[in-house]
C-alpha positions in Angstrom: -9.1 90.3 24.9 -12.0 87.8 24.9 -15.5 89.3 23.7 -17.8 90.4 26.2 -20.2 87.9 27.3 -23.6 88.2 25.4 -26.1 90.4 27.1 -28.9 88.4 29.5 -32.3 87.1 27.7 -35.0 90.0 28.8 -36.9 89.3 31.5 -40.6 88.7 31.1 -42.8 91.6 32.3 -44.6 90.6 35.5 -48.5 91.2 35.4 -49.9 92.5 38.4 -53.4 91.3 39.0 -56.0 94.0 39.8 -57.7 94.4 42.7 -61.1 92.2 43.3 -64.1 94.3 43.1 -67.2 93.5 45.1 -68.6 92.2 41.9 -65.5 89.6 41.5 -66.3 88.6 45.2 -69.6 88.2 44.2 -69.0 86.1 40.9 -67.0 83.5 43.0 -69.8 83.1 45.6 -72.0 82.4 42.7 -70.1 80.3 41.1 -70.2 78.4 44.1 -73.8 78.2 45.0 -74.2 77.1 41.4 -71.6 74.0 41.8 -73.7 73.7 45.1 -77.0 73.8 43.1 -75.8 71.4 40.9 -74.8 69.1 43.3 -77.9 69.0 45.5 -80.0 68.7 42.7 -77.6 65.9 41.3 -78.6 64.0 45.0 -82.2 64.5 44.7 -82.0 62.3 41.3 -80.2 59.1 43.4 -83.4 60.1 44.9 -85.6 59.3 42.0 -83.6 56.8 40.3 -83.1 54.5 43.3 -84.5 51.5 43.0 -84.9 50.4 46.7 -84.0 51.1 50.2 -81.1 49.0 50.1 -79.5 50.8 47.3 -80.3 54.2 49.3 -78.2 52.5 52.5 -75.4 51.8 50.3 -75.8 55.4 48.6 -75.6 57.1 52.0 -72.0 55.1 53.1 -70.7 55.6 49.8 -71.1 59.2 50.0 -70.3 59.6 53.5 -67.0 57.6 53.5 -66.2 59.4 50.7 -66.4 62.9 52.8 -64.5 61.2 55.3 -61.8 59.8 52.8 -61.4 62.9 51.6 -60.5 64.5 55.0 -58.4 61.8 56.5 -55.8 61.7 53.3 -55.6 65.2 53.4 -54.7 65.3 56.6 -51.2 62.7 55.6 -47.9 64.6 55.6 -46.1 64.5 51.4 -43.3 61.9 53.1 -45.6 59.6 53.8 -47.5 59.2 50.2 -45.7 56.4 49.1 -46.7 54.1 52.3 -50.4 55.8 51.8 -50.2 53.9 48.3 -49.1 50.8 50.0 -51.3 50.6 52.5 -53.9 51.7 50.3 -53.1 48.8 48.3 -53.1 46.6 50.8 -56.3 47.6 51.8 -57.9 47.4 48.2 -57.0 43.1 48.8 -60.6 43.1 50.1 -61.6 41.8 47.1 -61.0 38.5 48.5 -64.2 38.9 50.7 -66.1 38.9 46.9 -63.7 36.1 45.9 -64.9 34.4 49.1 -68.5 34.5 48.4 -68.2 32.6 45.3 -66.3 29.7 46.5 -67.2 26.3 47.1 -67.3 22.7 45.8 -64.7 21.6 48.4 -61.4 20.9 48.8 -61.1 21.8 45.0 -63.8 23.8 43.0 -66.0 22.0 41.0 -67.5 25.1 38.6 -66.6 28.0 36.9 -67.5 30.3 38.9 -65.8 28.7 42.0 -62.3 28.6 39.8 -62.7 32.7 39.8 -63.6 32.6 43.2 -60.4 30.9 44.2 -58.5 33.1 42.0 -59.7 36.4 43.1 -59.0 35.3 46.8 -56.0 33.9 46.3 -54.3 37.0 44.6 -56.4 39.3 46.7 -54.1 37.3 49.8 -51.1 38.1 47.6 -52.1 41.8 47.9 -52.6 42.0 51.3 -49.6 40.4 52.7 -47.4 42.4 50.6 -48.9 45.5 50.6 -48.6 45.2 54.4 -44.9 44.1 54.3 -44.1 46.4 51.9 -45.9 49.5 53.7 -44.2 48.2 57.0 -40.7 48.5 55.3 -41.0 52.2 54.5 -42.4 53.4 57.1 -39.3 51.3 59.5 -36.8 53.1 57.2 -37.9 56.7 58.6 -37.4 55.2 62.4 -34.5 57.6 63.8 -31.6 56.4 66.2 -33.2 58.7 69.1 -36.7 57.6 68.8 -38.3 56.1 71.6 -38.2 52.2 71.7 -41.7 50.6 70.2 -43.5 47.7 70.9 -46.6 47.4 68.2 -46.6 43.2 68.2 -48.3 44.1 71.9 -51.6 44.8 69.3 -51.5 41.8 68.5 -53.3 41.2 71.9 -56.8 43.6 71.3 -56.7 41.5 67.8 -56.7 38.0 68.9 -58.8 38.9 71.7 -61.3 40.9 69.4 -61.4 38.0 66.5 -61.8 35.2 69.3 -64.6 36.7 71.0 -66.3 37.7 67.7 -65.6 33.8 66.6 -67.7 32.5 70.4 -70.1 35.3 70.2 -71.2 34.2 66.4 -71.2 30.6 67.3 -73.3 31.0 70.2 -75.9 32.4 68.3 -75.1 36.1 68.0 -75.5 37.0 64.7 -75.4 40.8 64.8 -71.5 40.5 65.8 -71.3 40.3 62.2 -72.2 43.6 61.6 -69.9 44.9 64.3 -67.0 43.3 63.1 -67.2 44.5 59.6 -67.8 48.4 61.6 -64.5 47.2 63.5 -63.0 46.8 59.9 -63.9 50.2 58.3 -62.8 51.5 61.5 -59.5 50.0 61.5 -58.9 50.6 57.3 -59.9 54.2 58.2 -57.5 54.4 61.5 -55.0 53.0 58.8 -54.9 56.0 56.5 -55.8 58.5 59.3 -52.4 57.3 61.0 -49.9 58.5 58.4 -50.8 62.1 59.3 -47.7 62.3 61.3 -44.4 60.1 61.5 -45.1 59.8 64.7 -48.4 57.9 64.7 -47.6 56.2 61.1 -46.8 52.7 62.5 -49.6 52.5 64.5 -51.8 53.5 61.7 -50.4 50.5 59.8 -51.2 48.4 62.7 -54.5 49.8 62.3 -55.2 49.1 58.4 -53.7 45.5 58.9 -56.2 44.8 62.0 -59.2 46.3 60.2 -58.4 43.9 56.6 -57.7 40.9 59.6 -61.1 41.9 61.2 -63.0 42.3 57.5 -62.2 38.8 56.4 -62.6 37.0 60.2 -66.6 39.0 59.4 -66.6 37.3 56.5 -65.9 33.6 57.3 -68.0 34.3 60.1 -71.3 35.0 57.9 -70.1 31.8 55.9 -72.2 28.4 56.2 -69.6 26.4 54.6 -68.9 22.5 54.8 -65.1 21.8 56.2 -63.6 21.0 52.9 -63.8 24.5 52.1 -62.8 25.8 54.7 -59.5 23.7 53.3 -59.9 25.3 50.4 -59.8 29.1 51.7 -57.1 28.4 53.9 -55.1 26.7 51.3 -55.7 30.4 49.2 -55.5 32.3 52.1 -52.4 30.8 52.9 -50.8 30.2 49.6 -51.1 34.0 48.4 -49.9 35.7 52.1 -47.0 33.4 51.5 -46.3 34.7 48.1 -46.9 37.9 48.9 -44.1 37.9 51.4 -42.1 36.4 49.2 -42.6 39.4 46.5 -42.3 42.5 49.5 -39.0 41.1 50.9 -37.2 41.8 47.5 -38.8 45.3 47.7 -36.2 47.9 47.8 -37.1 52.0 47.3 -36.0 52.1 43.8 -38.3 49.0 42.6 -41.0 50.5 45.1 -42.9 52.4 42.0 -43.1 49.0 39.7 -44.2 46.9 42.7 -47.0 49.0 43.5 -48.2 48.8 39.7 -48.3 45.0 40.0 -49.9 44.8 42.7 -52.6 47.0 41.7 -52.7 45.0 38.7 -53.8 42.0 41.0 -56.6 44.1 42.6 -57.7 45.0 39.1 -58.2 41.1 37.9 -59.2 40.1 41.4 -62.2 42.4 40.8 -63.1 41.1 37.5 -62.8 37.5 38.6 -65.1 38.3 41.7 -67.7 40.1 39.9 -67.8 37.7 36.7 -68.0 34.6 39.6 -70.4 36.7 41.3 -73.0 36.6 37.8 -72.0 33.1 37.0 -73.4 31.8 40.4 -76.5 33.9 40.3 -77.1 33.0 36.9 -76.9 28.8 37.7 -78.6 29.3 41.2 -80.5 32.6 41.6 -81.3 34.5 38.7 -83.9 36.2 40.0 -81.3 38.2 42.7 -79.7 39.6 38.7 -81.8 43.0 39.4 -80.7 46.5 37.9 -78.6 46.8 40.9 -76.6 43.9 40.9 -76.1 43.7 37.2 -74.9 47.3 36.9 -72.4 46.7 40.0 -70.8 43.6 38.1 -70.2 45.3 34.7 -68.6 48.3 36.8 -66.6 45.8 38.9 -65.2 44.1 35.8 -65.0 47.3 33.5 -63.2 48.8 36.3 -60.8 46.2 37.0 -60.1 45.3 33.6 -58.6 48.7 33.0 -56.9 48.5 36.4 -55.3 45.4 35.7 -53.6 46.0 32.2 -52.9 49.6 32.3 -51.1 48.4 35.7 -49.2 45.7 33.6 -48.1 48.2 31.3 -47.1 50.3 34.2 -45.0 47.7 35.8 -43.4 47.2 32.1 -42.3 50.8 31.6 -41.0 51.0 35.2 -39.4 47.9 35.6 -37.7 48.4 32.2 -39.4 45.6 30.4 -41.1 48.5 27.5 -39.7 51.8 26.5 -40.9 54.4 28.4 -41.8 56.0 25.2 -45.6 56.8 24.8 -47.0 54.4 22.3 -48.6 56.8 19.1 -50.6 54.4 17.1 -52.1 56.4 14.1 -55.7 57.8 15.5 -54.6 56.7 18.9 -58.1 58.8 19.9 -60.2 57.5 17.8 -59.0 53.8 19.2 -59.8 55.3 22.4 -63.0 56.7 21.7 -64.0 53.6 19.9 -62.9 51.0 22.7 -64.9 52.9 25.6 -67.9 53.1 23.1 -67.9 49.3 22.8 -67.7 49.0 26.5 -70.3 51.0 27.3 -72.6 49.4 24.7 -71.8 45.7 26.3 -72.2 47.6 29.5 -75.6 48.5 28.4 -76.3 45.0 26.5 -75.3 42.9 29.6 -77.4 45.4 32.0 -80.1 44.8 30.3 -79.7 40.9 30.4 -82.0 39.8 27.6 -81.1 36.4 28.1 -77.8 34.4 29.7 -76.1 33.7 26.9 -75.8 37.1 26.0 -75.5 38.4 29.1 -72.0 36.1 29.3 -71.1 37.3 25.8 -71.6 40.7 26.8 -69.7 40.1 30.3 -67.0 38.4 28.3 -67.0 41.6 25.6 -66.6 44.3 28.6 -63.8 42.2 30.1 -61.5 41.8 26.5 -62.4 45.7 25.7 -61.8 47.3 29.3 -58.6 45.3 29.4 -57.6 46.6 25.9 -58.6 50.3 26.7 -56.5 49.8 29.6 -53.6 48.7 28.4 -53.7 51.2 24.8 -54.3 54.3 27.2 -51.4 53.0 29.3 -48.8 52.4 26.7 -49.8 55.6 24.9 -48.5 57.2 28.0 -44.9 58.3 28.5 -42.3 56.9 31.2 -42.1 60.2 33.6 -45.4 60.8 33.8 -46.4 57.1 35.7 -46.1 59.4 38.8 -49.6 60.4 37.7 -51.1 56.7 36.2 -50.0 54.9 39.3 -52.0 57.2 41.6 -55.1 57.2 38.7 -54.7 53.3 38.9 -55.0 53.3 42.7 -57.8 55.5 42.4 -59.2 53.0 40.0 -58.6 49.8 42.2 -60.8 51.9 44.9 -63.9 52.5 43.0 -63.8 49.0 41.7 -64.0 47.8 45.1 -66.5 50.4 45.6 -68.8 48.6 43.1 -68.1 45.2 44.4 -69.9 46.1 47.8 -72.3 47.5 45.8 -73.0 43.6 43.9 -72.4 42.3 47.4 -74.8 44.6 49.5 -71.6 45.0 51.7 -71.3 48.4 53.2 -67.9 47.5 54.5 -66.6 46.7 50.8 -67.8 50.2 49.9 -66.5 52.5 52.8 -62.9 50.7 52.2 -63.4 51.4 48.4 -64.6 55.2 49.1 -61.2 55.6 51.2 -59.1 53.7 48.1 -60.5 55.6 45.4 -60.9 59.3 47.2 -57.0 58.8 48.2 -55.8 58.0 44.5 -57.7 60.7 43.3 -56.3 63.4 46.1 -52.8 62.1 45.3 -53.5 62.6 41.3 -54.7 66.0 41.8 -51.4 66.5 43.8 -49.3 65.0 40.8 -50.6 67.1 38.3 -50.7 70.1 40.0 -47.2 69.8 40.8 -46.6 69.4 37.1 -49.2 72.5 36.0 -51.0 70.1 33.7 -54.5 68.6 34.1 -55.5 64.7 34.2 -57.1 64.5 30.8 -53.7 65.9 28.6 -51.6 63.1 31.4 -54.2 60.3 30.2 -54.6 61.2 26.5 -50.7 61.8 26.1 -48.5 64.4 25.4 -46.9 66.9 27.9 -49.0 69.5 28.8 -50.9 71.9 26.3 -49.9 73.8 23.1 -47.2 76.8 24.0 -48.5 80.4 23.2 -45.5 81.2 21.3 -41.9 80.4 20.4 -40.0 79.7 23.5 -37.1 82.1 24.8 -33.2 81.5 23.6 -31.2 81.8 26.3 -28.0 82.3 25.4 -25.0 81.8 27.5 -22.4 79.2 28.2 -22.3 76.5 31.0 -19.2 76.2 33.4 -18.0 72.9 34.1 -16.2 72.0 37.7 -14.5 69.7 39.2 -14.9 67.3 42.2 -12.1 69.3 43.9 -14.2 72.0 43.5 -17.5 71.2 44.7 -15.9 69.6 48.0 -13.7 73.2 48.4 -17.1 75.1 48.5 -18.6 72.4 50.9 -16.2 72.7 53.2 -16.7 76.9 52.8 -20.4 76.8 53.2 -22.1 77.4 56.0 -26.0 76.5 54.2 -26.2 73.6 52.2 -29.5 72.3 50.2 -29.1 69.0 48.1 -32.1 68.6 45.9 -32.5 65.2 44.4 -34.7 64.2 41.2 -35.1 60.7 39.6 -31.5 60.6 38.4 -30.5 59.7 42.3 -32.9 56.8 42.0 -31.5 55.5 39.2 -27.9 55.9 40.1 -28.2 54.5 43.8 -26.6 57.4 44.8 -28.2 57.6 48.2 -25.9 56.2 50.8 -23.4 58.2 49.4 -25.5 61.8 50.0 -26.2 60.8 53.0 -23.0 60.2 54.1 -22.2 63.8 52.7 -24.9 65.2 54.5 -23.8 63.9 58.0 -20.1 64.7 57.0 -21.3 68.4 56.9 -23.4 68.3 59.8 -20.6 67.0 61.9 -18.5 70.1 60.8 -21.3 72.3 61.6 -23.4 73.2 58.1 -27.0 73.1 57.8 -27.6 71.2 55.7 -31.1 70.0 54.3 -32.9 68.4 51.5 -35.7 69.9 49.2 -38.2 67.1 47.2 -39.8 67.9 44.8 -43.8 66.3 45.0 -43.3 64.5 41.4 -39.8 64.0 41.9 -39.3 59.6 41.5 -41.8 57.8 39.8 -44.3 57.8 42.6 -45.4 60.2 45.5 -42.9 60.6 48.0 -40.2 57.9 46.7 -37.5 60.0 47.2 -38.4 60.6 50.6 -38.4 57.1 51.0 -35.2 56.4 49.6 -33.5 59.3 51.7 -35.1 57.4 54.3 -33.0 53.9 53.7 -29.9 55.8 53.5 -30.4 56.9 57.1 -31.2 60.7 56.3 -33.1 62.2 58.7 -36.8 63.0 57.7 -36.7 66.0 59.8 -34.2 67.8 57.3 -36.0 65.8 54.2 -38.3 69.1 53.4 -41.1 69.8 51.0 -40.9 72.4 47.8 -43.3 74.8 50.0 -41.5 74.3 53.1 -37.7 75.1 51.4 -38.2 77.5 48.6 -38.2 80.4 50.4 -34.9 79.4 52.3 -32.6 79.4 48.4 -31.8 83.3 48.5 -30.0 82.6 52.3 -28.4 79.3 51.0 -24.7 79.4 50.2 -24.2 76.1 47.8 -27.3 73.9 46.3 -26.3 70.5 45.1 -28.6 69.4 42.1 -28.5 65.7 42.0 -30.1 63.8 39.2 -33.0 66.7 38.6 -34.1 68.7 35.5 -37.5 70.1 35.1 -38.2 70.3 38.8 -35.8 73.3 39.0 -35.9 74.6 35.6 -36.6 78.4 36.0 -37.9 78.4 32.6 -41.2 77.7 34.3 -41.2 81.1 35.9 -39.1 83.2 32.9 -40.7 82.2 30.0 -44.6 82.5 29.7 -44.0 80.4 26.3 -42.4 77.2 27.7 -43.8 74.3 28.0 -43.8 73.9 31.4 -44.4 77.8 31.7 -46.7 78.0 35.4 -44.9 74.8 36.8 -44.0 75.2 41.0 -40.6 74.3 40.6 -37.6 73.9 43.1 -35.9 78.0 42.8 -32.4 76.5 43.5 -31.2 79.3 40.9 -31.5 82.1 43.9 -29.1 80.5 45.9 -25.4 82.0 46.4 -23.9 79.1 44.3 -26.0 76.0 42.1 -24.0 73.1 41.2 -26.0 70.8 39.2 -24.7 67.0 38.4 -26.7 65.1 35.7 -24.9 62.7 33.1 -25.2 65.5 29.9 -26.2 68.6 29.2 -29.6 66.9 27.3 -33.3 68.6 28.5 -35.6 66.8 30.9 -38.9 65.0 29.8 -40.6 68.1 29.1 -37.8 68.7 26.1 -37.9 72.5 27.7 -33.8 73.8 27.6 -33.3 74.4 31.4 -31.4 77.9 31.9 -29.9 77.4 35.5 -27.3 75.2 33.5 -26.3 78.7 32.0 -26.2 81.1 34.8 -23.6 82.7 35.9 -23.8 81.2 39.9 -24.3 77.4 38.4 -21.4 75.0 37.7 -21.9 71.3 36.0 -20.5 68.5 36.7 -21.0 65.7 34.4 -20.7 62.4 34.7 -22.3 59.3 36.8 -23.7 60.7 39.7 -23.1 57.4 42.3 -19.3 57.8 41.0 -19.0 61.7 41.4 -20.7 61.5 44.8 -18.7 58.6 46.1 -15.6 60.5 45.6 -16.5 63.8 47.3 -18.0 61.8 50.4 -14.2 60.4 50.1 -12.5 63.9 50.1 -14.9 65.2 52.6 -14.0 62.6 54.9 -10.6 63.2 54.9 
């Protein structure tokens, strides 16, 4: 007779919590107030330290849009994050109204700084358009057979009209129409984000984003005093980067979304070092006396912002689109390189600030730009593949505040309300990435997955069972509750169509059937939902890790397609693993698991994942596209 199976790993002993005494409540409330304290008294020093009443203004809608940032992307449903980062970055292209500012000399610049001008306005163009095209690709993809028919191009009308009046208005003489339109803009960017609360309302918010950037830079040529050759000039800019931009969204599929998003915020990142060095160079050759505190400060954040932006989004775009390993860089005293590098920065920072005299205020300028861009592309590389989920939504944060600084330089409220609602959204959406990996943002940026284990981690012990195709399409056709969980590995294998089709196959015959998504599962928030989306799945059965979990112990057969760590129950059964305290997918409770992935190999984390071994889990290895493609066959017939 065979030998009896070997005996389960113990369970870990569950700790209950005690109860909360009064003096717990009371230890929370004052830890509170103290945060509170902090942060009042932190106000009261912008206070002291403010050098005008101009500075104050800008303070006061920085903080505010902030607040209001913070609420509004909140309030945006997980399906929806990767259209928030387009739109976002679409948004973030209002760098061009810096880029703007700066130009001149005619049909062709004639100056240094007008060469940066023209650059940071003609890839700010490149951003817009295809952020826009881009954000109105996904969010058409989640459009159902049964929706309503809608007519958004009938906006179009309220835009021309409100762009043509505010052109007659400011050429009449009425100059405060300026300052409407750019309220009209922040209103419209805001109305943008806001919109992607619901599926319902998120094609009107993207109407709303692309009539707040279309009334922003309509402001902006409006407060202009230009001869007509440059007008040329900005169309010619305007023009020649929408155009290019189209020409990049178009290819855009879901699976290239992630690297496409990292370009394109690595166009932000070196529109807002062009715009900020242009910015000095101009003051310095026709104003130097405007090179205050203020200003100065603003242009070395612009352009140490933005040069981190742009090359740790280059680096991004390389580990994505397959160009570099996805393996994290380890240079010997990679932290010390770090440490060093931002130290440097900071002390051009502080040199150019200062501005003892031109020449070493360029040098300094010049220093903060090769440095920031060399932080930024060390901190990047040094960073593995599957954790971009969490750089690309740090990088968006980044292009945000950037902008934030540039309407600071500029004296443009507009600039930094749109910034506030960039940066506040990456950071929301980082926060969401890591907590949906249990680690924090400084062990994602420094390296390394997640902190030290307490101890050995558990052996489980056990043998997988391998199936069949036969198999898995005998207990589909038996079930009567169905959850198919995809990871990355359906991404990859362009598996969708071919899930979907299963899915409506057992929806016709009468299972409920439904998808679970993990938040970090793809390479950027919400990809997956995204590229459900293209294969036609419903987003109504498309449901979040919160929403499903609950639902495996009543579910008769979960298909694992292309996932690892997102439903490794190691994360709950072993305190010592290294992704011990991570939310992960519990498909293990269901009646039956089937998992398909290529081998038996661990996930990123390198944690051994025992739902392979249980006794309700079968594996089918092999490509998943293939194996999918022929149970959609056998289901069909």
């Amino acid at each position: 007779p065979p030998p009896p199976p070997p005996p389960p790993p113990p369970k870990p002993e569950v700790k209950v919590a005690p109860p909360k005494t009064e003096e717990d409540y009371k230890a929370e409330f004052m830890t509170s107030s103290r945060r509170a304290t902090y942060g009042a008294l932190a106000l009261l020093g912008v206070g002291v330290v403010s050098p005008n009443a101009a500075f104050s203004s800008m303070f006061s809608t920085f903080a505010l849009s902030g607040v209001i940032g913070y609420q509004v992307v909140w309030g945006v449903v997980p399906a929806l994050h990767s259209p928030l980062m387009a739109v976002t970055n679409a948004i973030s292209g209002m760098t061009a109204i810096g880029g703007m500012y700066t130009m001149g000399g005619g049909i062709f610049p004639t100056s240094t700084a007008e060469v940066l001008g023209l650059t940071a306005t003609t890839i700010s163009a490149i951003n817009i358009s295809g952020g826009f095209i881009v954000t109105k690709k996904m969010l058409d993809l989640f459009k159902r057979p049964t929706d309503p028919p809608e007519f958004y191009e009938l906006y179009g009308i309220p835009v021309a009209a409100f762009v043509g009046g505010y052109a007659t208005t400011a050429l009449l003489g009425f100059t405060e129409t300026s300052s409407i339109a750019c309220t009209a803009s922040a209103l419209g960017c805001i109305g943008g984000i806001a919109g992607l609360s619901t599926q319902e309302t998120a094609r009107l918010g993207a109407v709303s984003g692309m009539s707040g950037v279309a009334f922003g830079i309509a402001a902006t040529i409006g407060s202009l005093e230009w001869p007509m050759a440059n007008y040329v000039q900005l169309a010619a800019a305007l023009g020649g980067g929408g155009a290019a931009g189209y020409a990049i969204a178009k290819r855009v599929d879901p699976t290239s979304l992630p690297q496409t998003v990292a370009a394109f915020h690595s166009l932000v990142g070196l529109a807002a070092v062009f715009a900020a060095s242009a910015d000095f160079l101009e003051h310095v050759r026709h104003a130097p006396e405007m090179l205050d505190a203020v200003r100065m400060s603003s242009v070395g954040l612009a352009t140490m912002i933005g040069g981190v932006t742009a090359t740790g989004s280059l680096v991004a775009f390389g580990k994505l689109n397959g160009n570099l390993g996805s393996a994290p860089l380890a240079l010997p005293q990679r932290d010390m390189i770090n440490a060093v590098t931002a130290a440097s920065m900071l002390g051009c920072f502080g040199l150019f600030v200062a501005n003892p005299t031109p020449m070493t205020s360029v040098a300094a300028l010049a220093g903060m730009s090769v440095l920031s861009g060399g932080l930024g592309w060390h901190m990047t590389a040094s960073i593995g593949g599957a954790d971009m989920p969490v750089v690309i939504t740090v990088l968006n944060s980044y292009s945000g505040w950037a902008l934030c600084a540039e309407g600071f330089m500029l004296e443009k409220p507009l600039l930094t309300t749109v910034g506030a609602l960039i940066g506040s959204s990456g950071a929301i959406l980082t926060h969401i990435m890591c907590v949906a990996m249990n680690r924090d943002i400084v062990s994602v940026l420094l390296g390394g997955y997640g902190t030290a284990p307490k101890g050995p981690a558990m052996v489980f012990e056990g043998e997988a069972k391998m199936t069949d195709v036969d198999t898995v399409v005998d207990r589909l056709k038996d079930a009567k509750e169905v959850i198919i969980v995809p990871g990355y590995g359906l991404a990859v294998a362009n598996g969708q169509y071919a899930v979907a089709d299963i899915a409506k196959s057992l929806k016709a015959s009468g299972v409920n059937v439904r998808f679970g998504i993990h938040p970090v599962a793809g390479r950027m928030p919400g990809q997956l939902n995204v590229l459900l989306a293209e294969a036609g799945v419903p987003y109504d059965i498309v449901l979040e890790m919160e929403e499903i979990n609950e639902d495996f112990p009543n579910t008769d057969l979960t298909i694992v397609v292309g996932a690892n760590d997102t439903v490794n129950s190691a994360a709950e059964e072993d305190p010592n693993s290294v992704i011990a305290g991570m939310p992960v997918l519990q498909v293990w409770k269901s009646k039956h698991v089937v998992v398909m992935k290529r081998s038996m190999a661990a996930g990123y984390a390198g944690a051994e994942n025992p739902v392979f071994l249980k006794e309700n889990t079968d594996m089918l290895l092999g490509d998943a596209k293939k194996m999918l493609d022929e149970i959609r066959a056998k289901l069909s017939t």
